[in-house]
The first five atom37 places (N, CA, C, CB, O) and aatype in JSON, in Angstrom:
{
  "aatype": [20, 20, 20, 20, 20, 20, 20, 20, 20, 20, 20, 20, 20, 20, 20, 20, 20, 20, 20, 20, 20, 20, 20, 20, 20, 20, 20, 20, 20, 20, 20, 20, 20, 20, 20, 20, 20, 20, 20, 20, 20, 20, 20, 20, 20, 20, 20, 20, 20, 20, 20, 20, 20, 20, 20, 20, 20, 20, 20, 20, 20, 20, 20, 20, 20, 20, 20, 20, 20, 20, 20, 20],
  "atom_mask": [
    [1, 1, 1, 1, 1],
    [1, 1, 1, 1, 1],
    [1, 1, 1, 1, 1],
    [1, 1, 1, 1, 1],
    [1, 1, 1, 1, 1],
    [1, 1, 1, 1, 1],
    [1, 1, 1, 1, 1],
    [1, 1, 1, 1, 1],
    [1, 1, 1, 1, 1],
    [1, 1, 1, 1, 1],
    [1, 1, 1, 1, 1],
    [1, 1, 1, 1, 1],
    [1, 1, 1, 1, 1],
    [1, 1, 1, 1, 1],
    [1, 1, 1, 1, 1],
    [1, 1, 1, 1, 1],
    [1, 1, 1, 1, 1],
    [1, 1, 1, 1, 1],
    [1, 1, 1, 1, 1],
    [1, 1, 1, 1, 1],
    [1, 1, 1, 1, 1],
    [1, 1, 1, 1, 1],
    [1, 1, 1, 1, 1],
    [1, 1, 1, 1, 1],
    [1, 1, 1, 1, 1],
    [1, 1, 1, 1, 1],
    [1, 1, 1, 1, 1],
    [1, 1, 1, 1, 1],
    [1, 1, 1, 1, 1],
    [1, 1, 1, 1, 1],
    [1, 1, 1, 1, 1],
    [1, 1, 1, 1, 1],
    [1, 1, 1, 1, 1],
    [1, 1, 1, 1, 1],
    [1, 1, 1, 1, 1],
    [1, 1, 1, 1, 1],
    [1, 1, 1, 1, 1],
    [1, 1, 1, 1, 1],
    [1, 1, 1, 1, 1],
    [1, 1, 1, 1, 1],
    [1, 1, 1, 1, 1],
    [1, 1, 1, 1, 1],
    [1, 1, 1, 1, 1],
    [1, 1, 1, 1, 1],
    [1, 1, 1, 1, 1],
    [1, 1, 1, 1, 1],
    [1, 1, 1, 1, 1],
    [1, 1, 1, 1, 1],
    [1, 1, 1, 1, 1],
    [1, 1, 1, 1, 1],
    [1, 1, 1, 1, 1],
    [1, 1, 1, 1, 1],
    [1, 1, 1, 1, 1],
    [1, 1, 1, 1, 1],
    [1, 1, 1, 1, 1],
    [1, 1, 1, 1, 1],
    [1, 1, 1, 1, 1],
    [1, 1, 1, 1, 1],
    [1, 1, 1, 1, 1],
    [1, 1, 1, 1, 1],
    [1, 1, 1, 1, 1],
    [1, 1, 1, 1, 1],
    [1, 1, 1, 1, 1],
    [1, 1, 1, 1, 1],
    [1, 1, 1, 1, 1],
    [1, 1, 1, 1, 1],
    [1, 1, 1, 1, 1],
    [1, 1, 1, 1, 1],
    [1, 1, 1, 1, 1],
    [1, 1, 1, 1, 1],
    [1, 1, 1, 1, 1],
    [1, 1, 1, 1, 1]
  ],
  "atom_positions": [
    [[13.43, -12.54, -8.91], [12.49, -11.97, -7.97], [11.7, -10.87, -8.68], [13.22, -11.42, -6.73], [12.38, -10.15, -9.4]],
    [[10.62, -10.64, -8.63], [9.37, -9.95, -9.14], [9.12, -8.84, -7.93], [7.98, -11.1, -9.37], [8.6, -9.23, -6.88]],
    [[9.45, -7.64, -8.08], [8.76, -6.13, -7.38], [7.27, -5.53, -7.7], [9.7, -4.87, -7.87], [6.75, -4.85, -8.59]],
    [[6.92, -6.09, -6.59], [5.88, -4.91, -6.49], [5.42, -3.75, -5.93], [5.21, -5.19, -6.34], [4.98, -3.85, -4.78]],
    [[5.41, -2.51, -6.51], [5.4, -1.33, -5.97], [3.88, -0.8, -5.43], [6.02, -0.46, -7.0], [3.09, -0.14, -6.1]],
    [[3.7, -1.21, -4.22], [2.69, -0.23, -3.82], [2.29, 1.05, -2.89], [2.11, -0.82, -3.56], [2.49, 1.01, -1.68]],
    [[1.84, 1.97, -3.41], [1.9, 3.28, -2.53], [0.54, 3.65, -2.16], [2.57, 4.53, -3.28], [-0.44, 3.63, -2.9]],
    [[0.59, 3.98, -1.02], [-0.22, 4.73, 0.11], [-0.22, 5.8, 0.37], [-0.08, 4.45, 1.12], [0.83, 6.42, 0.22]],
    [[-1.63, 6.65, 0.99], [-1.36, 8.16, 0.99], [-2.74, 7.37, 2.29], [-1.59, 9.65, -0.8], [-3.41, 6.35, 2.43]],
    [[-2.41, 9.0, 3.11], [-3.5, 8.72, 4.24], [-4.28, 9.51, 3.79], [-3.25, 8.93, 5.75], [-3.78, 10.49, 3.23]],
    [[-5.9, 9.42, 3.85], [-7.13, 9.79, 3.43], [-7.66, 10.87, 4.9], [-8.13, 8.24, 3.07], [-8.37, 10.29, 5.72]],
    [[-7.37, 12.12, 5.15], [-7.37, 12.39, 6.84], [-8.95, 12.19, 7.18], [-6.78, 14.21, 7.37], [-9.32, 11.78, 8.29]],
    [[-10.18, 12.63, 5.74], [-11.22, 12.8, 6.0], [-12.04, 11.21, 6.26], [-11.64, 13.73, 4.97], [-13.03, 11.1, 6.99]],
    [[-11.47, 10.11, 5.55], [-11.77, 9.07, 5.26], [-11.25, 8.42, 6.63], [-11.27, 8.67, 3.92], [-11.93, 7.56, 7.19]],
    [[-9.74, 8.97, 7.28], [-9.35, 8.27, 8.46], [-8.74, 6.71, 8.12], [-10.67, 8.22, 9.41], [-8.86, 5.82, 8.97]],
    [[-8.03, 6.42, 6.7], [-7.79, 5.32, 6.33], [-7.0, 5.54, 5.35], [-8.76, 4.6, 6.1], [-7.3, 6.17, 4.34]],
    [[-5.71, 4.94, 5.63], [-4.83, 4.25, 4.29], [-5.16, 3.76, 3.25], [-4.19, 3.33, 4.48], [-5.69, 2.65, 3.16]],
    [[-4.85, 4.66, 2.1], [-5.84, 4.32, 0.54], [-4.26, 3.91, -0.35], [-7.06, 6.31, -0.4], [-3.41, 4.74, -0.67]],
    [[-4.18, 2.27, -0.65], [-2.93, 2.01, -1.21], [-3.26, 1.64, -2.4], [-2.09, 1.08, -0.56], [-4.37, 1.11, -2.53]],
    [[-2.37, 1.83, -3.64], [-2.92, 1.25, -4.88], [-1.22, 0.99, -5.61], [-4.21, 2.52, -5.85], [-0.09, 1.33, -5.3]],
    [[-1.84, 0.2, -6.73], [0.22, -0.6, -7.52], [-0.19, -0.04, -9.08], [0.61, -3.43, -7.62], [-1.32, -0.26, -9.49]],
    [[0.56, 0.53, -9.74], [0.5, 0.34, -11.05], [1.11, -0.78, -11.37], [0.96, 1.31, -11.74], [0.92, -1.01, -12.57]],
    [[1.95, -1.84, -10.72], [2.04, -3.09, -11.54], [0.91, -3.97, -11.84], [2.92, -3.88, -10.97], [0.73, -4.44, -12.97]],
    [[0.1, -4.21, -10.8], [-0.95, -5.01, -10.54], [-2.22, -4.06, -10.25], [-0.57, -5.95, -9.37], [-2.28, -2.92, -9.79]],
    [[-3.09, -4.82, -10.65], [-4.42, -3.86, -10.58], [-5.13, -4.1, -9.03], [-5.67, -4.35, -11.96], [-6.23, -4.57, -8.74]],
    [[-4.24, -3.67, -8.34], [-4.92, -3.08, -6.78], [-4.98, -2.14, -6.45], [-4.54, -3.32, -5.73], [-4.15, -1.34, -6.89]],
    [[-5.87, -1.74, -5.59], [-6.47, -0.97, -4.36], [-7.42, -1.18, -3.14], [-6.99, -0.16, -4.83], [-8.58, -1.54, -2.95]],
    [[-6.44, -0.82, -2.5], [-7.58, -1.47, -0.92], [-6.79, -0.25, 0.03], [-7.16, -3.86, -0.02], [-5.88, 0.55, -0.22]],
    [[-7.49, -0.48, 1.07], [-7.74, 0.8, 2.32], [-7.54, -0.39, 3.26], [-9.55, 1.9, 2.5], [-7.72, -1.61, 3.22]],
    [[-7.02, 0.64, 4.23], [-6.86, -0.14, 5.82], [-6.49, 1.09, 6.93], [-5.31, -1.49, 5.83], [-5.88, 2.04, 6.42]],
    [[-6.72, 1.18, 8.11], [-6.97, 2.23, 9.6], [-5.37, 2.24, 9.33], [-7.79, 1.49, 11.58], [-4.91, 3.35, 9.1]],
    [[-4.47, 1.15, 9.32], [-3.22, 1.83, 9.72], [-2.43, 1.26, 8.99], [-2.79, 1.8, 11.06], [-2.79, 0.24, 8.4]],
    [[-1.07, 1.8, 8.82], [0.0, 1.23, 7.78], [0.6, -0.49, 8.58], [1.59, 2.69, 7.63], [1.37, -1.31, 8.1]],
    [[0.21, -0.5, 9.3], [1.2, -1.84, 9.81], [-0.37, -3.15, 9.55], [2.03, -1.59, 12.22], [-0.27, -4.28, 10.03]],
    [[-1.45, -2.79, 8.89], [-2.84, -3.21, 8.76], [-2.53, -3.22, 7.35], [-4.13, -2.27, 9.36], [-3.14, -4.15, 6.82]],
    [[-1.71, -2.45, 6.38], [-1.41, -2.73, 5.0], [-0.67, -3.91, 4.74], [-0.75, -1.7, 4.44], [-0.78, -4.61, 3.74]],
    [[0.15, -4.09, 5.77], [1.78, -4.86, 5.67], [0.62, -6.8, 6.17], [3.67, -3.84, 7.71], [0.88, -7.97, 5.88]],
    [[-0.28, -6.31, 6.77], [-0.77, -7.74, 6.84], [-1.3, -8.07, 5.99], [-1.47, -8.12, 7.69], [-1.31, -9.26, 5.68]],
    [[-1.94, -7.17, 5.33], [-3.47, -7.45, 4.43], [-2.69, -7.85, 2.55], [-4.86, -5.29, 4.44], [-2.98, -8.7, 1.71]],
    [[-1.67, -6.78, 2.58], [-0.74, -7.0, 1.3], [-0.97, -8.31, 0.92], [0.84, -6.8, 1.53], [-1.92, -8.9, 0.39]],
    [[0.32, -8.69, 1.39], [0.63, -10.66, 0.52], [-0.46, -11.04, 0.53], [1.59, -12.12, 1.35], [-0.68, -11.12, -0.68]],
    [[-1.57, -11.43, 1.14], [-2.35, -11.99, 0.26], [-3.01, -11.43, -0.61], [-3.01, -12.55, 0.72], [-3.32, -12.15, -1.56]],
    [[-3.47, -10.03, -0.66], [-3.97, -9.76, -1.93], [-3.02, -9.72, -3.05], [-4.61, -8.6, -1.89], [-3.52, -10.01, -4.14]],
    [[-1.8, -9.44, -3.03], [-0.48, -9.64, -4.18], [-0.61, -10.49, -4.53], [0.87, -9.65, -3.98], [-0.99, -10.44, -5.7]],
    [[-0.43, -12.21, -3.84], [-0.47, -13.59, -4.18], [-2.14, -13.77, -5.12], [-0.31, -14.58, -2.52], [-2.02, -14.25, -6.25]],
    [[-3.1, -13.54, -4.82], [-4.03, -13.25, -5.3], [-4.39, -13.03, -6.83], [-4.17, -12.47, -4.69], [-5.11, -13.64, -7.62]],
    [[-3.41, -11.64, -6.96], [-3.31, -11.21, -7.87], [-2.71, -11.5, -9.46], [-3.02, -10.6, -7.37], [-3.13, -11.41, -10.61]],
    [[-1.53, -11.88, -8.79], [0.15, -12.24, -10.03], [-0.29, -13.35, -9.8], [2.18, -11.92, -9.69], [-0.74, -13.89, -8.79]],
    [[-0.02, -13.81, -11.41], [0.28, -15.2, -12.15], [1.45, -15.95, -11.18], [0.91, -14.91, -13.9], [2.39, -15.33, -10.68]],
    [[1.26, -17.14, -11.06], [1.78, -18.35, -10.45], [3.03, -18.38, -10.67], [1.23, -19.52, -10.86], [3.99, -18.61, -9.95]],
    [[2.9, -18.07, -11.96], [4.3, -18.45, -12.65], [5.5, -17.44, -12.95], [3.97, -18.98, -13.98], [6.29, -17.61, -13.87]],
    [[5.55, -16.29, -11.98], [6.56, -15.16, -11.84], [7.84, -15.54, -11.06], [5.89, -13.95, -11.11], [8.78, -14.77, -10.89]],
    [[7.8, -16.5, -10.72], [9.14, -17.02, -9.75], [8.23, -17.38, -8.26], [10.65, -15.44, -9.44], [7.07, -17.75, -8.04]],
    [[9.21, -17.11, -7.55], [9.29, -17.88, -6.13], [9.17, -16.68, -5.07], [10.86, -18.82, -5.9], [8.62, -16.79, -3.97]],
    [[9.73, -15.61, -5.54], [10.01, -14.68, -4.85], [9.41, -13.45, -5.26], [11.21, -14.64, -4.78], [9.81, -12.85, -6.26]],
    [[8.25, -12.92, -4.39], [7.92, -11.99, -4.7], [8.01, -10.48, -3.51], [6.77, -12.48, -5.17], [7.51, -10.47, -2.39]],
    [[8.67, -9.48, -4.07], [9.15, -8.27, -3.17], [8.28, -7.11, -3.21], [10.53, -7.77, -3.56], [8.3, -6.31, -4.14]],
    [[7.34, -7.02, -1.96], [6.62, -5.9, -2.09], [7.19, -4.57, -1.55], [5.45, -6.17, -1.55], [7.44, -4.41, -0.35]],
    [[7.33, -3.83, -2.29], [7.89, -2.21, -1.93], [6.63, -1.53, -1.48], [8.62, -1.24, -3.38], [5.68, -1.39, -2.25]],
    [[6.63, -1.05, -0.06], [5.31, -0.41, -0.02], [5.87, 1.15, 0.39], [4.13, -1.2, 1.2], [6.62, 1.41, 1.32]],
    [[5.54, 1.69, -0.17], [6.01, 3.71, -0.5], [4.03, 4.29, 0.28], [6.32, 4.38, -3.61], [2.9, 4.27, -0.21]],
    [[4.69, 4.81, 1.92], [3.88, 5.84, 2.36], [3.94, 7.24, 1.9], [4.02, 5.86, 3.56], [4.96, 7.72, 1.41]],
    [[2.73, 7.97, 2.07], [3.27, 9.16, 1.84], [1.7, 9.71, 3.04], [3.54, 9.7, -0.19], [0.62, 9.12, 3.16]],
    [[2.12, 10.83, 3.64], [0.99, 11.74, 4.39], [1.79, 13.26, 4.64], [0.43, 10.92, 6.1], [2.95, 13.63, 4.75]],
    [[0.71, 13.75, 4.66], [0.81, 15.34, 5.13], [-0.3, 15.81, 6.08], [0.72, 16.35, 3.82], [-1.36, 15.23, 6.27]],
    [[0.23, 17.33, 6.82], [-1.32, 17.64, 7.33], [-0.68, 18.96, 7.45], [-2.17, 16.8, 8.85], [0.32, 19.2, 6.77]],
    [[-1.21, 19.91, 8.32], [-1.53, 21.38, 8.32], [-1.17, 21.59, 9.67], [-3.06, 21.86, 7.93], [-1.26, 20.73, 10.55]],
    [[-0.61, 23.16, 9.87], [-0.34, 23.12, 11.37], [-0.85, 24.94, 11.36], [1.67, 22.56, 11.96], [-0.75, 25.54, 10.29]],
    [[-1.3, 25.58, 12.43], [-1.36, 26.73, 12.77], [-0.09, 27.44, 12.94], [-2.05, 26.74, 13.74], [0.72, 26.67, 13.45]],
    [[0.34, 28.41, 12.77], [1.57, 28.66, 13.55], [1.53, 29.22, 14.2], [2.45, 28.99, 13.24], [0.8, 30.2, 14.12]],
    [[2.53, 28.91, 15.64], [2.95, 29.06, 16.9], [3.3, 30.32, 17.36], [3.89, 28.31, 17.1], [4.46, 30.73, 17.28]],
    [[2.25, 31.07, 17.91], [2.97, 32.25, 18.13], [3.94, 32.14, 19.55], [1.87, 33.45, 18.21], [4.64, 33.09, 19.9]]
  ]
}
Protein backbone atom coordinates (compact mmCIF):
# COMPACT_ATOMS: atom_id res chain seq x y z
CA UNK A 1 0.00 0.00 0.00
CA UNK A 2 1.31 3.49 -1.10
CA UNK A 3 0.62 6.75 1.53
CA UNK A 4 -0.22 9.76 0.62
CA UNK A 5 0.22 12.62 2.85
CA UNK A 6 -1.84 15.56 2.31
CA UNK A 7 -2.18 18.69 4.49
CA UNK A 8 -4.55 21.50 4.74
CA UNK A 9 -4.57 24.77 6.50
CA UNK A 10 -7.76 27.07 6.30
CA UNK A 11 -7.11 30.32 4.31
CA UNK A 12 -9.67 32.67 6.83
CA UNK A 13 -9.19 35.62 4.24
CA UNK A 14 -9.57 33.36 1.14
CA UNK A 15 -12.58 31.44 3.15
CA UNK A 16 -11.18 28.05 1.65
CA UNK A 17 -9.19 24.96 2.40
CA UNK A 18 -5.71 25.31 0.72
CA UNK A 19 -4.35 21.43 0.68
CA UNK A 20 -1.05 20.49 -0.84
CA UNK A 21 1.31 16.67 -0.66
CA UNK A 22 4.98 16.71 -0.80
CA UNK A 23 4.67 13.20 -2.18
CA UNK A 24 2.84 14.13 -5.25
CA UNK A 25 2.81 17.41 -6.87
CA UNK A 26 -0.66 18.74 -5.64
CA UNK A 27 -2.56 21.57 -4.62
CA UNK A 28 -6.11 22.41 -4.77
CA UNK A 29 -8.59 24.46 -2.46
CA UNK A 30 -12.09 23.57 -1.52
CA UNK A 31 -15.06 25.71 1.05
CA UNK A 32 -14.86 22.76 3.37
CA UNK A 33 -12.81 19.81 4.65
CA UNK A 34 -15.45 17.07 3.97
CA UNK A 35 -15.29 18.92 -0.01
CA UNK A 36 -11.41 17.79 0.25
CA UNK A 37 -12.27 14.11 1.20
CA UNK A 38 -14.47 14.09 -2.17
CA UNK A 39 -12.40 15.97 -4.49
CA UNK A 40 -8.98 13.96 -3.18
CA UNK A 41 -9.09 10.38 -4.92
CA UNK A 42 -9.55 11.57 -7.93
CA UNK A 43 -7.02 14.02 -8.14
CA UNK A 44 -4.44 11.34 -6.29
CA UNK A 45 -5.54 8.62 -8.94
CA UNK A 46 -4.78 11.29 -11.47
CA UNK A 47 -1.68 11.87 -10.31
CA UNK A 48 0.49 8.45 -9.22
CA UNK A 49 1.71 6.08 -11.71
CA UNK A 50 -0.61 3.03 -12.33
CA UNK A 51 1.74 0.90 -11.28
CA UNK A 52 2.14 1.63 -7.29
CA UNK A 53 -0.08 -1.27 -6.19
CA UNK A 54 -3.75 -1.55 -5.66
CA UNK A 55 -4.01 0.27 -2.66
CA UNK A 56 -3.65 3.64 -2.24
CA UNK A 57 -3.95 5.48 1.52
CA UNK A 58 -4.60 9.04 1.68
CA UNK A 59 -3.60 10.69 5.08
CA UNK A 60 -5.22 14.00 5.04
CA UNK A 61 -3.54 16.26 8.16
CA UNK A 62 -5.92 19.58 8.92
CA UNK A 63 -4.59 22.23 10.59
CA UNK A 64 -6.56 25.94 11.46
CA UNK A 65 -6.29 28.62 13.97
CA UNK A 66 -8.00 31.97 14.66
CA UNK A 67 -7.93 34.81 17.30
CA UNK A 68 -10.23 35.50 20.13
CA UNK A 69 -10.69 38.86 22.24
CA UNK A 70 -10.57 38.17 25.77
CA UNK A 71 -13.50 37.84 27.91
CA UNK A 72 -13.79 40.15 30.41
Amino acid sequence: MVMIRVSAEYDPEASVWVAESNDIPLITEADTVEALHRKLPGMVADLIDGDIGSEVKIDLVTHSSFRMSKVA
